[in-house]
C-alpha angles and dihedrals in degrees: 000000000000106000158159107240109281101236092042092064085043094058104034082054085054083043088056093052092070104027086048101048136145090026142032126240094219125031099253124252142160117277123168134355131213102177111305096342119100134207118217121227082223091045082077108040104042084056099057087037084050098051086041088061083053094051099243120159117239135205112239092256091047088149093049090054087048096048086052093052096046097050084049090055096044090043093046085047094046082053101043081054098049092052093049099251119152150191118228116233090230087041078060105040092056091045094051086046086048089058098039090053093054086051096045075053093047089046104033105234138020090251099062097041088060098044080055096048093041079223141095124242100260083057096052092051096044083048089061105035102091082044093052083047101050092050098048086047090050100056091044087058088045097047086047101054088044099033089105106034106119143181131223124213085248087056080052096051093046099049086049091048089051100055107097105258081230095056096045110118131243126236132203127227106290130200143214114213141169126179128188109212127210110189102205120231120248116234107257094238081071105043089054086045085061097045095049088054100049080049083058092054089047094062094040074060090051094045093059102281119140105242093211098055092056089049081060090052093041126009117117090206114107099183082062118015096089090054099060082266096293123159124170097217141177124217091212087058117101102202088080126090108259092225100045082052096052101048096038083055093054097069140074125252104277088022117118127201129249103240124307131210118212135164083266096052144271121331146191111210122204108182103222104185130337130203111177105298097347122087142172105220128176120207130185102203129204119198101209100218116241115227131235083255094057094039093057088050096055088051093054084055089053100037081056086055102041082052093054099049086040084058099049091247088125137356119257082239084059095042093052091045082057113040129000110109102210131107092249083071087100091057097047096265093294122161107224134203120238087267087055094254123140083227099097125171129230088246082055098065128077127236099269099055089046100057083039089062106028095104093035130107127213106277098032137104130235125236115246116298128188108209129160108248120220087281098058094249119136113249147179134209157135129235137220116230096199100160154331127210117205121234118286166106117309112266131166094249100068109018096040091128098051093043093050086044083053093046093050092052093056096041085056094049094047087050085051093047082047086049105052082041096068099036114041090070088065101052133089097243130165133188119198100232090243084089101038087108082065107120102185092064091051077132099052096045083054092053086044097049090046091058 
C-alpha cells in the first residue's frame, strides 16, 4: 500500500475547509464507497489544491495516493465502529480548540479567520468535527490491530542482515548530554526599574497610544514581538506560565494589567478579546538584566552541587529532579535532538555547550558556566557529558535500538498490508471508474468489482 501519511491527507483536506472556503475547487460527487462511508470528489482535489498552495511537491498520480489514503481511513473507521470503540465528546472538543487555535495563530486573529473561512467559529468546529472524529477513530483501529505486534532480538538481527552492506547508512559522531539550569535572580532595584518603566508604557496607552505599536519598540519577547505581542491562549493549557494566565484572564476585553512578574520577566498584559477559556492577549515583556554579582552567585550554588554529585553524594538524575530550573526537567535534563532523540550532533548545539564541553571527556561534568538562553534571559548550568559515539556504519553494537525501532516499524506496516488483505474482500466498496487507472488500489478495484 504505496501512500501519503494517513493523517497528513487528513489534515491538509481540514486545512482545506478553512483556506477553500467559501467555494470548492471541484463540483462534489460521489466517489468511492467503504460500507456506509463516502469519499467526496472534492474531498481529493481540495486537498492537492490545498498542498499546491503550500508548495508541496506532488508525485504525478497525487489523487490516486489521496484516494488510497482516504479508503484506508474509512475502512479503518467502519471497522473502529463495528468493534465499539469511541471518541469521547471532551476528547474532541480539546482536540477541535487545539486545531482553531493553531488557525487564530496561522491567521493572526479570530476575526480574520473567520472572514477567510466566511464562518464563525461554532461552524468551523462543527465542520470538522466528523472529521476529528473519524481520525481519532481511525488511529485507535490501526494501534489496535498492531498493539501486539512485536519484534525479537533474532527479527532484529535478520532485518538488519538483510539490508545491502553497500546501502547501510553512516552516522556522525552523537552525543548524550544533560544540563541542570539556575536562573539567577535579578536585584530588586532592577525588577521595580523595569516595572516603572512598563507603567510608563501603560499611560502613554491610555493616553492614546496603540499598544501594539509600542510591543513592537520594547518588548524583549521574540515569539511576539514582531506581532504587536499577541498570543491567542487558553487558560486549561499548561504550556503557559500559571501567573501570566491568572492575571490575562482577570481583565476585560480592551483592560490592560499593571505589571506582572513571571518566571520570564516582568509583563504588561492588555486583554484583547475573550470567549470562555480561550483569549487573544497582547504583552510587552522586559527581561530585568542580572547582574555579574548575581551570576557568580548562582555559580557558588552550582559548583556545591556539582561537588556533591562529583562526590557521589547524589546522582546528576536526582540532582536534576531537585534543582535544575529549566523546562527539560521533565525529561531528566536531556538535550534532545530536533526528532526528540537523546542522540544530538555537534551542528545541533549551540555555542555555549560546546565550549562547555570542549575539554571534557565522556563521563565527566562540566564547571559552572552563565550563558543567555534562547529568551534572552541570563542563565547558569553544568552539563553531563554521558557519552560520545565515533563516526560510523550502522552495526548492531552500537545502533541496536534504531534498527529495532526500524524493524518494528516494518513489522507494523507488513501486520497492517496482512490486515487490509483480509478485510477489504469482505467489504461493500465502490470506485467511481475516473481512478480505475490507479494502480495502487489494484485490491480495492478487485473487492469492488466482485460486488
Amino acid at each position: 500500500m504505496r501512500r501519503l501519511p494517513i493523517l497528513i491527507v487528513l489534515l491538509f483536506a481540514i486545512y482545506g475547509s478553512v483556506s477553500a472556503q467559501p467555494k470548492k475547487v471541484i463540483a462534489d460527487k460521489i466517489v468511492a464507497q467503504v460500507g456506509d462511508k463516502i469519499i467526496l470528489r472534492s474531498d481529493i482535489y481540495n486537498a492537492i489544491a490545498d498542498y499546491k498552495r503550500q508548495g508541496v511537491e506532488l508525485p504525478p498520480n497525487a489523487e490516486c495516493e489521496f484516494i488510497e489514503g482516504q479508503l484506508i481511513q474509512k475502512a479503518l473507521v467502519l471497522q473502529a465502529e463495528k468493534d465499539s470503540l469511541s471518541v469521547s465528546e471532551e476528547e474532541l472538543d480539546a482536540l477541535l480548540e487545539n486545531q482553531i487555535r493553531g488557525f487564530i495563530q496561522m491567521y493572526g486573529s479570530k476575526e480574520m479567520l473567520e472572514e477567510i473561512a466566511g464562518k464563525s467559529i461554532f461552524q468551523l468546529k462543527e465542520d470538522f468535527r466528523e472529521a476529528f472524529r473519524e481520525r481519532k477513530l481511525a488511529d485507535q483501529m490501526r494501534n489496535k490491530i498492531v498493539d501486539n505486534v512485536k519484534i525479537t532480538p533474532t527479527e532484529v538481527r535478520a532485518y538488519f542482515n538483510k539490508i545491502p552492506k553497500d546501502s547501510l547508512p553512516f552516522y556522525e559522531s552523537e552525543l548524550q548530554l544533560s544540563q541542570i539550569v539556575f536562573y539567577p535572580k535579578p536585584h530588586k532595584d532592577v525588577e521595580e526599574y523595569e516595572s516603572n518603566f512598563l507603567m510608563g508604557l501603560k499611560r502613554q496607552v491610555e493616553a492614546g497610544k496603540k499598544f501594539e505599536m509600542l510591543a513592537k519598540a520594547y518588548s524583549q519577547d521574540p515569539g511576539s514581538k514582531d506581532n504587536g505581542g499577541q498570543y491567542t491562549v487558553n487558560r486549561t493549557d499548561k504550556m503557559w506560565d500559571p501567573t501570566f494566565i491568572r492575571e490575562a484572564f482577570k481583565l476585560k476585553d480592551g483592560q490592560m494589567s499593571n505589571p506582572v512578574k513571571t518566571k520570564f520577566g516582568v509583563h504588561l498584559i492588555q486583554m484583547v478579546s475573550r470567549a470562555g477559556d480561550e483569549a487573544i492577549v497582547r504583552h510587552i515583556l522586559r527581561i530585568p538584566e542580572v547582574g555579574k554579582a548575581e551570576v557568580d552567585l548562582s555559580k557558588k550554588k552550582m559548583d556545591s552541587i556539582r561537588g556533591l554529585i562529583v562526590n557521589k553524594q547524589i546522582s546528576f538524575r536526582q540532582a536534576v529532579g531537585k534543582y535544575t530550573e529549566s523546562e527539560d526537567k521533565f525529561n531528566n535534563g536531556s538535550i534532545l535532538a530536533k526528532d526528540g532523540s537523546s542522540y544530538v550532533t555537534i551542528d545541533q548545539l549551540d555555542k555555549d555547550i560546546v565550549l562547555a564541553i570542549k575539554d571534557l571527556k565522556p563521563g565527566s561534568i562540566s564547571q559552572p558556566i552563565a550563558f543567555t538562553d534562547e529568551r534572552g534571559k541570563q542563565a547558569v548550568r553544568i552539563v553531563f557529558y554521558e557519552t560520545r559515539t565515533e563516526p560510523h556504519l550502522a552495526n548492531l553494537k552500537d545502533d541496536y535500538n534504531r534498527i529495532a525501532e526500524r524493524a518494528l516499524e516494518i513489522k507494523k506496516m507488513q501486520a497492517l498490508e496482512k490486515w487490509f488483505k483480509d478485510r477489504i474482500p469482505t467489504y461493500y466498496i465502490t470506485i467511481d471508474k475516473e481512478f480505475s487507472g490507479c494502480n495502487n488500489i489494484t485490491d480495492w478495484h478487485k473487492a469492488a468489482a466482485s460486488k
